[in-house]
MARBA-3410 file (N, C-alpha, C, O; in Angstrom, 1 decimal):
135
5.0,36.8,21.1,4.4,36.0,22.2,3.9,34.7,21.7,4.1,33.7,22.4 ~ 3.1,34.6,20.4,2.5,33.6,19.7,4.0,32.9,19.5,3.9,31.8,20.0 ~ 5.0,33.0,19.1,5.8,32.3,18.9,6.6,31.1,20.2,7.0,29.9,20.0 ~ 6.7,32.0,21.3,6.7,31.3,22.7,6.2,30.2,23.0,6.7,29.1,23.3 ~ 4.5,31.0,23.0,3.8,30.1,23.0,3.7,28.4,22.5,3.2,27.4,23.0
4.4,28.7,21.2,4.2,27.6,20.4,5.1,26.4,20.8,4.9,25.2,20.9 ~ 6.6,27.5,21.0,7.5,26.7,21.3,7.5,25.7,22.7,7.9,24.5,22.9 ~ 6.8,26.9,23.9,6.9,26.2,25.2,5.7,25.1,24.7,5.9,23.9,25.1 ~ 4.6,25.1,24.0,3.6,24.2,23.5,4.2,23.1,23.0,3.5,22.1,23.0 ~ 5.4,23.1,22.4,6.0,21.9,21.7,6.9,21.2,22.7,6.9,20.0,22.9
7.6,22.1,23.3,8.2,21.7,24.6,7.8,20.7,25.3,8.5,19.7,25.4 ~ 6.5,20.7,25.9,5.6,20.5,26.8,5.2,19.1,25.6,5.7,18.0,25.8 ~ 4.8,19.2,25.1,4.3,17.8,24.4,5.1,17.2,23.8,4.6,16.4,23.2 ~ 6.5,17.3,23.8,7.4,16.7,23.9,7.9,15.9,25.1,8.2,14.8,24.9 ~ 8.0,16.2,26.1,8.1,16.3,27.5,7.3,14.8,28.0,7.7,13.8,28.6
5.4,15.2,27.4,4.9,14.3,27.5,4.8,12.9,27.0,4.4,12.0,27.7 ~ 5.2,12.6,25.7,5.6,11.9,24.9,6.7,11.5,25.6,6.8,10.3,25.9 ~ 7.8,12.4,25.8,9.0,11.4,26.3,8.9,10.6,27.5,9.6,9.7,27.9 ~ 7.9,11.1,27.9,7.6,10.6,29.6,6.6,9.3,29.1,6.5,8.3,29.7 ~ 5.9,9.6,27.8,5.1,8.2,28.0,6.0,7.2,27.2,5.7,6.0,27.4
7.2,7.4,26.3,7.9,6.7,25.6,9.0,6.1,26.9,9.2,4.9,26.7 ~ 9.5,6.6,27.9,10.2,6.7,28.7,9.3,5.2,29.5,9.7,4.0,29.6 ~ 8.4,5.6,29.8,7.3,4.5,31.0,7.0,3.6,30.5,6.8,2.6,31.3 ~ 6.7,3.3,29.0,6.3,2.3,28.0,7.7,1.1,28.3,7.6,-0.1,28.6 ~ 8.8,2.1,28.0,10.4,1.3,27.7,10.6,0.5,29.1,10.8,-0.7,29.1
10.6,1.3,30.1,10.3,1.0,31.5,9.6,-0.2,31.8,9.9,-1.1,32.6 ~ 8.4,0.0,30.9,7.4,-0.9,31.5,6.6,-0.8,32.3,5.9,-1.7,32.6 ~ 6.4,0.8,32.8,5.0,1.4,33.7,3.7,0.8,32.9,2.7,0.2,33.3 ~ 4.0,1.2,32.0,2.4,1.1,31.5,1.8,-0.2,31.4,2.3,-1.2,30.9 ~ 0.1,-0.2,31.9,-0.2,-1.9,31.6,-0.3,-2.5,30.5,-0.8,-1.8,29.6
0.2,-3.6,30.3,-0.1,-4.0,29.2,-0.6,-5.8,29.5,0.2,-6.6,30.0 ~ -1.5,-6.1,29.1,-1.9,-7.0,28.7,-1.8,-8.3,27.7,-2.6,-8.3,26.8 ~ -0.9,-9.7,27.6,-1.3,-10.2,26.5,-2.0,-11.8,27.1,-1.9,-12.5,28.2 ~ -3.0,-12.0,25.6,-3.3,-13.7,26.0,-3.4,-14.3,24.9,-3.6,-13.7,23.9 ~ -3.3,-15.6,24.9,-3.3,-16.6,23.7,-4.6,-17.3,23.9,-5.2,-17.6,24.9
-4.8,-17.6,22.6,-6.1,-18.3,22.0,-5.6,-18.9,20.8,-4.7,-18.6,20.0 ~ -6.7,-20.3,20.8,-6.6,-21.0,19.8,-6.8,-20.6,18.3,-6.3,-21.1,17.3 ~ -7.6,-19.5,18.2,-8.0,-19.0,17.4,-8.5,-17.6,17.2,-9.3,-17.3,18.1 ~ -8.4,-16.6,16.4,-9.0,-14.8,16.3,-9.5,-15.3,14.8,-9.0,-15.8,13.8 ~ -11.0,-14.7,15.0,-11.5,-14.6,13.9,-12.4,-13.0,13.7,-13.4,-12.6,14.4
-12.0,-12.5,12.8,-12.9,-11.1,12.4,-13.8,-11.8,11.6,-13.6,-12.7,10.8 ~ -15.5,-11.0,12.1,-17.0,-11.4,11.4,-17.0,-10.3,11.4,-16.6,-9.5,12.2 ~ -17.7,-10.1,10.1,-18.3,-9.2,9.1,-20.0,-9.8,9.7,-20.1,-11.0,9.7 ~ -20.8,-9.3,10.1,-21.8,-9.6,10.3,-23.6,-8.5,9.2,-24.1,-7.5,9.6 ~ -23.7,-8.9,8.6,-24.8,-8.4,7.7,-26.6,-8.9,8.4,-27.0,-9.7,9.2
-27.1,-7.9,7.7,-28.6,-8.1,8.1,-29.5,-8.9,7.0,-28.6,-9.1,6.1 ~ -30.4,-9.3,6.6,-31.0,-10.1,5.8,-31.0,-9.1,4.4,-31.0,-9.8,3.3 ~ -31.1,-8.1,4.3,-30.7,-7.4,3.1,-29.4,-7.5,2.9,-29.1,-8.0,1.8 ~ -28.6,-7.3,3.5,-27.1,-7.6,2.9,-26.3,-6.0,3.3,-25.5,-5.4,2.7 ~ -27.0,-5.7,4.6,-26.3,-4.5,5.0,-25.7,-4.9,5.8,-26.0,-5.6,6.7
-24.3,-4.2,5.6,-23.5,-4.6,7.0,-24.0,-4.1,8.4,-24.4,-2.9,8.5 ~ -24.0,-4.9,9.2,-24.6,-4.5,10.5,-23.1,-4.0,11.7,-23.0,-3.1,12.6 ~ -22.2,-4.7,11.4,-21.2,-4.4,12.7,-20.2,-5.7,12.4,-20.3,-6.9,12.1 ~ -19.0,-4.9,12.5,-17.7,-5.7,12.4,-17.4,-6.2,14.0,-17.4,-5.4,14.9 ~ -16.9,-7.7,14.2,-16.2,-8.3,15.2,-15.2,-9.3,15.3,-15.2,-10.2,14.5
-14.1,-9.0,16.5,-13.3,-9.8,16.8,-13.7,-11.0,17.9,-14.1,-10.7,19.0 ~ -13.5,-12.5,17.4,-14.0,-13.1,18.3,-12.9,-13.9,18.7,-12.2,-14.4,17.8 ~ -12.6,-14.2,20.0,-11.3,-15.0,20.4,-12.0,-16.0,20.8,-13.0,-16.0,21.5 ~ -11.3,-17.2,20.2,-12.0,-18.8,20.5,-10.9,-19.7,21.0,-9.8,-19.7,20.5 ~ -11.2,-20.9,22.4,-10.2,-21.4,22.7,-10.4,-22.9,22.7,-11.3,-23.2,23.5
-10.2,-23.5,22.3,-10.4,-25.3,22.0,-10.7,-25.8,23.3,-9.9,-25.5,24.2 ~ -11.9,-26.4,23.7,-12.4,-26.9,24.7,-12.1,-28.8,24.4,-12.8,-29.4,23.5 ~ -11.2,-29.3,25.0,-11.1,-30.6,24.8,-12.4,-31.3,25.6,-13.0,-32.2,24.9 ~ -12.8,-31.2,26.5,-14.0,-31.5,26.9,-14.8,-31.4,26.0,-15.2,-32.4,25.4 ~ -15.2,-30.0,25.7,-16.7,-30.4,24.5,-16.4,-30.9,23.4,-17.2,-31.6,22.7
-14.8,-30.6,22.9,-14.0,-30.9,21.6,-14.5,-30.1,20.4,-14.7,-30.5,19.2 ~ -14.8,-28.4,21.0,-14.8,-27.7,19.9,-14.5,-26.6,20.3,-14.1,-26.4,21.5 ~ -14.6,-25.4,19.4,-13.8,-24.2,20.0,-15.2,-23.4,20.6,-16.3,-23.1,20.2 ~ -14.4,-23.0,21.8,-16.1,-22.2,22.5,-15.2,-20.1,22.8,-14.1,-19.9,23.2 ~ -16.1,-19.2,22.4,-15.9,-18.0,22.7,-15.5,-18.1,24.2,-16.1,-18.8,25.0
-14.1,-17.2,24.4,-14.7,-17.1,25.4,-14.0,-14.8,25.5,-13.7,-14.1,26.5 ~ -14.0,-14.7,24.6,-14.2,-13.2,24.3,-14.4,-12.9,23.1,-14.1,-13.6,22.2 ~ -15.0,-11.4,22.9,-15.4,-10.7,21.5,-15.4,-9.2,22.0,-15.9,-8.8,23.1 ~ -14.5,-8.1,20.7,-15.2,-6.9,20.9,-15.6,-6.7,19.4,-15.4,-7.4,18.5 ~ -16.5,-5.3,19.5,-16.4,-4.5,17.9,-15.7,-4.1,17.7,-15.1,-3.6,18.7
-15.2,-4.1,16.6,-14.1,-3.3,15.7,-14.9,-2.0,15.8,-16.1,-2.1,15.6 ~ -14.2,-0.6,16.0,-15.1,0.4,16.1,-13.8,1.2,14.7,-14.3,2.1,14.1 ~ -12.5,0.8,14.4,-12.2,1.8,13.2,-11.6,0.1,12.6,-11.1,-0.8,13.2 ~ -12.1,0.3,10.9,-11.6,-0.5,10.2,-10.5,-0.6,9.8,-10.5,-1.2,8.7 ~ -9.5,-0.2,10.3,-8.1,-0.5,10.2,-7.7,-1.5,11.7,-6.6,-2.1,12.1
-8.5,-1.4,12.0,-8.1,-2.3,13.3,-8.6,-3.8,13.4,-9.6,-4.3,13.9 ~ -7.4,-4.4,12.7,-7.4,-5.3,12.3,-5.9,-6.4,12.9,-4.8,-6.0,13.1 ~ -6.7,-8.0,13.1,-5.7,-9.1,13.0,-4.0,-8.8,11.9,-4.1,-8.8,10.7 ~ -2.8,-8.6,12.5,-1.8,-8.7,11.6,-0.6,-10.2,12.0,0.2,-10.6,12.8 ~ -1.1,-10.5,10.9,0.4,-12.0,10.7,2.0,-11.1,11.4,2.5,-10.0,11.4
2.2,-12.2,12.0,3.2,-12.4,12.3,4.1,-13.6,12.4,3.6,-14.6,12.0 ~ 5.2,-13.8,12.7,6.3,-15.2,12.1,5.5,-16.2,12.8,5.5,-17.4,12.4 ~ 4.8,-15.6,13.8,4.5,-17.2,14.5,2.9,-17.5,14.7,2.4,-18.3,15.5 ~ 2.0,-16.6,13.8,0.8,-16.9,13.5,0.1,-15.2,13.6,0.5,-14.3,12.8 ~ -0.7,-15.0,14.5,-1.7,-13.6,14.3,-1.9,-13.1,15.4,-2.3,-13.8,16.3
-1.8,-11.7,15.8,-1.8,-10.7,16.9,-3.2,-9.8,16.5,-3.4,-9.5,15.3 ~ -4.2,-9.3,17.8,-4.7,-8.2,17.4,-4.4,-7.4,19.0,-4.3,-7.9,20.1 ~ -4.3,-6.2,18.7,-3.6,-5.4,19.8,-4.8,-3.7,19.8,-5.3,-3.2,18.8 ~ -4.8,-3.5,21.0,-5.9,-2.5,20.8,-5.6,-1.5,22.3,-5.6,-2.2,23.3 ~ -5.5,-0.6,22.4,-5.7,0.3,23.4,-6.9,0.7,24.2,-7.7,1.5,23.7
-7.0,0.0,25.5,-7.8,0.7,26.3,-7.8,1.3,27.3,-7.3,0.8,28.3 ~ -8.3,2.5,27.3,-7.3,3.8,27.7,-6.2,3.7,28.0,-5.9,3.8,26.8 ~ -5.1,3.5,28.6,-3.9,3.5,28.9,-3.3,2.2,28.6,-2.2,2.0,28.1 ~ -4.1,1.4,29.0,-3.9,0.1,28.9,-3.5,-1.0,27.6,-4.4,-1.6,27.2 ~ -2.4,-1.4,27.0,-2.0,-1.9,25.6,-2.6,-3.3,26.0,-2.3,-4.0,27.0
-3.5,-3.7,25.1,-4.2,-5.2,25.3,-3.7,-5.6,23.9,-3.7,-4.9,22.9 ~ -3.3,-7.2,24.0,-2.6,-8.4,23.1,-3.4,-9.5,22.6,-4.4,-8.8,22.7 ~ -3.6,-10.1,22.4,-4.1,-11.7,22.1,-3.6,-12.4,20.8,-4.4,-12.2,19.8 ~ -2.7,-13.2,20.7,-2.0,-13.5,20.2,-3.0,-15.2,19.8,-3.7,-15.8,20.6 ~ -2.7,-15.5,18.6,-2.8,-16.9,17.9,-2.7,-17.6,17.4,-3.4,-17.2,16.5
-2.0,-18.9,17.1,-2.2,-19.5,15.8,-2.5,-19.7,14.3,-1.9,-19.9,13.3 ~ -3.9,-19.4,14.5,-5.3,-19.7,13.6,-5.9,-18.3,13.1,-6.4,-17.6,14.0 ~ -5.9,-17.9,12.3,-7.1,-16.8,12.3,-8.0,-17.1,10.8,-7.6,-17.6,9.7 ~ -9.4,-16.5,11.2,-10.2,-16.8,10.0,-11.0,-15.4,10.0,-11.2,-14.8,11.1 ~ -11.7,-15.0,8.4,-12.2,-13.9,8.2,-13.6,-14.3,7.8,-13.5,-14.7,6.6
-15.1,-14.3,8.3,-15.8,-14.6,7.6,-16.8,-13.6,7.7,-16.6,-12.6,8.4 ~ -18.0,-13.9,7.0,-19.2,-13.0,6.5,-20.0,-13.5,6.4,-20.1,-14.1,5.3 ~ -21.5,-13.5,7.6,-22.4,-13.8,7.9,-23.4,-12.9,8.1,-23.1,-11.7,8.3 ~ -24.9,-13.7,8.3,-25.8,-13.1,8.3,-26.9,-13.6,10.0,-28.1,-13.6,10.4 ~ -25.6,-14.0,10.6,-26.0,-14.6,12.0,-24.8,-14.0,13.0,-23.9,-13.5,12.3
-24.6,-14.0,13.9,-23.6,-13.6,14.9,-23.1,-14.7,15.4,-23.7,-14.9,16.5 ~ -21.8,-15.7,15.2,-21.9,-16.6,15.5,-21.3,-16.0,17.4,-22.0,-16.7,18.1 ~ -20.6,-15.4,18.0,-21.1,-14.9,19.1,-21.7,-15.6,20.1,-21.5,-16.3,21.0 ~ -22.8,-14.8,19.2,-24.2,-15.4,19.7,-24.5,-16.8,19.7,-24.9,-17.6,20.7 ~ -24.4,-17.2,18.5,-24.8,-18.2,18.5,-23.9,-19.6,19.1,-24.1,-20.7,18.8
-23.2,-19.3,19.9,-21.9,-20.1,20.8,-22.6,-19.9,21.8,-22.3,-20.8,22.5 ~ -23.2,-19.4,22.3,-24.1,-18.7,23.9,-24.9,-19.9,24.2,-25.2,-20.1,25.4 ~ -25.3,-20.9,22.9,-26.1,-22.2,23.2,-25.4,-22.7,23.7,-25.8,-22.9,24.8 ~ -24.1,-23.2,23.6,-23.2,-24.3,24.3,-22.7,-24.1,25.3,-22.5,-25.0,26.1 ~ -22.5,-23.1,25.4,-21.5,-22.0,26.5,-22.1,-20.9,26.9,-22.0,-20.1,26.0
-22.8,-20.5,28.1,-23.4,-19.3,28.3,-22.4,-18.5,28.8,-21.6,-18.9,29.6 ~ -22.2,-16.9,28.3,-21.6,-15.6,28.8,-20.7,-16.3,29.9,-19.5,-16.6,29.8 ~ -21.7,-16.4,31.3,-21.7,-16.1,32.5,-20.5,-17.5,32.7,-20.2,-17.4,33.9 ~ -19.9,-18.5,32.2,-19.1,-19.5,31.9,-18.1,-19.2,31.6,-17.0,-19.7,31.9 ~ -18.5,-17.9,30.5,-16.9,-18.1,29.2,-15.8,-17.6,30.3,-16.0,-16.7,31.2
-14.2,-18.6,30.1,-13.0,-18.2,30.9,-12.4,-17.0,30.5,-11.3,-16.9,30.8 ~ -13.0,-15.6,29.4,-12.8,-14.6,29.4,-11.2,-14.7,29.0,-10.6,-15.7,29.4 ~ -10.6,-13.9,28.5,-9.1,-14.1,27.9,-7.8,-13.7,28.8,-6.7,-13.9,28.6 ~ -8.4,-12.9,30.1,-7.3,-13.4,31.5,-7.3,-13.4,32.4,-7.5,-12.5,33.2 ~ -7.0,-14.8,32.7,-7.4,-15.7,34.0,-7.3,-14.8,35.1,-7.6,-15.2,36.2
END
């Protein structure tokens, strides 16, 4: 009976898999992409030098102000989840729940501070402003 079990168990989650490989191919499932002038991963540290929290910041060139303003960021919550080169510049791609999200860019930069620059873009550009990465 354990044996059945296992099989109709593999069955069945095969089944599911095919069905989400099947909707993916399709194109059921949402997926998301947007471009930015720039993706940068911060390493963000505390005044001792402890890491505080890793982030992805997507920055889009404001010709008006003539500098690049946030207008999204998440945490990195597993460190493999990271910016990868590609032929035509840098992708970070991330799942939220169902949903396959893109952002695609030119430019990417890696740096390591002891400020959030985030945050510190919030002077020029408040939250409640930023054009958020899809329109």
């Amino acid at each position: 009976m354990a044996m059945l079990f296992a099989i109709v168990g593999g069955v069945v989650r095969g089944c599911c898999w095919a069905t989400l490989l099947a909707g993916f191919v399709a194109g059921d499932l949402s997926e998301r992409a947007a471009d930015v002038e720039l993706i940068e991963l911060n390493h963000s540290f505390d005044e001792h030098g402890k890491l505080v929290f890793h982030q992805i910041i997507f920055w889009r060139w404001s010709h008006s102000a003539a500098r690049f303003q946030v207008c999204a960021w998440r945490l990195v919550k597993q460190p493999d989840a990271q910016p990868r080169r590609t032929a035509n510049g840098w992708r970070y791609q991330w799942w939220e729940r169902e949903h396959l999200r893109q952002v695609w860019a030119p430019q990417y930069r890696e740096t390591w501070t002891q400020h959030d620059p985030e945050v510190d873009d919030r002077e020029f550009l408040p939250k409640n402003k930023r054009a958020g990465l899809y329109p």
